[in-house]
N, C-alpha and C positions, 0 to 999 in steps of 0.2 A: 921601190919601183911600182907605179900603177898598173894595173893589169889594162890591158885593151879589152874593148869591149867586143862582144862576141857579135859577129855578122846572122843576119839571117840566113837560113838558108832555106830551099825549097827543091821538092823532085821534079829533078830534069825530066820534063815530059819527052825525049827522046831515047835516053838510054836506062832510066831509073836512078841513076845514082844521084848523088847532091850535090846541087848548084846555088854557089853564094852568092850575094849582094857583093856588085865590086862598084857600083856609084847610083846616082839618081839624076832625074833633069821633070822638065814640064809639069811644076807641083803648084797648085796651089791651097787655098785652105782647105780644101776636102779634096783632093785629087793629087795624086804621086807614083812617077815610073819608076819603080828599079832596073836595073839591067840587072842580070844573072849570066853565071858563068860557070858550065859545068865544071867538076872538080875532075872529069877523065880527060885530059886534055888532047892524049894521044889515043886514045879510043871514040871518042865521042868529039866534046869540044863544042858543043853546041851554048849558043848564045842567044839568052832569049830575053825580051822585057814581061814584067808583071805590074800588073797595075792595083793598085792600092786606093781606098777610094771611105772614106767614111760615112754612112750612108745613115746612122739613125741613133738618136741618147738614148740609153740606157737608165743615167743618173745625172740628173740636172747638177751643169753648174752651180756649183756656189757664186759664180759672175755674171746674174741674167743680165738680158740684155746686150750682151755682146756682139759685135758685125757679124759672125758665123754662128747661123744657128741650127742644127740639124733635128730634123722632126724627132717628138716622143713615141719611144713605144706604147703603146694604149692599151692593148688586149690583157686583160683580167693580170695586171698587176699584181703580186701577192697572192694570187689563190693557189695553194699545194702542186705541187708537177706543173706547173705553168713555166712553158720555155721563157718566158718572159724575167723570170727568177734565174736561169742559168745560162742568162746571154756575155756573159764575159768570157764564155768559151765558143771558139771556134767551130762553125756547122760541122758536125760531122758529113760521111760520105751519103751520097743519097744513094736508097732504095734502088737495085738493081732493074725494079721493076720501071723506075722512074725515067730509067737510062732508054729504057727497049722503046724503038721508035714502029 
């Protein structure tokens, strides 16, 4: 028997707890809604979309040329501690300072 493949899921920005992907609509080659839906149904229950959106290469195709092309990163490629070397992970949270309006 296959295993099913495991849903995303993301925190419910109303109650904290986790809200999965239960479908998508309005996508095209860089741009994709999911709906989410809390997992407290009887506590919370909130229902939200998240928008998904591809915004810049990393690592060239092996297929240039292609109809979708999304800009290179450029900044010092290769040089030691350059975030540019550790973009396959997701931004961490920003500096609380960054938040203070």
């Amino acid at each position: 028997m296959a295993q099913r493949p495991r849903l995303p899921h993301v925190t419910c920005p109303a109650c904290g707890g986790r809200a999965f992907a239960r479908g998508s609509g309005k996508t095209s080659a860089f741009y994709r809604e999911l709906y989410f839906h809390c997992r407290n149904p009887d506590t919370c229950g909130h229902e939200f979309v998240v928008a998904m959106e591809a915004v810049r290469t990393v690592k060239p195709s092996k297929f240039p040329g292609g109809q979708n092309v999304l800009p290179l990163t450029t900044w010092n490629a290769g040089a030691p501690g350059n975030p540019a070397n550790d973009d396959d992970e997701p931004p961490g949270e920003p500096a609380a300072t960054a938040l203070a309006t």
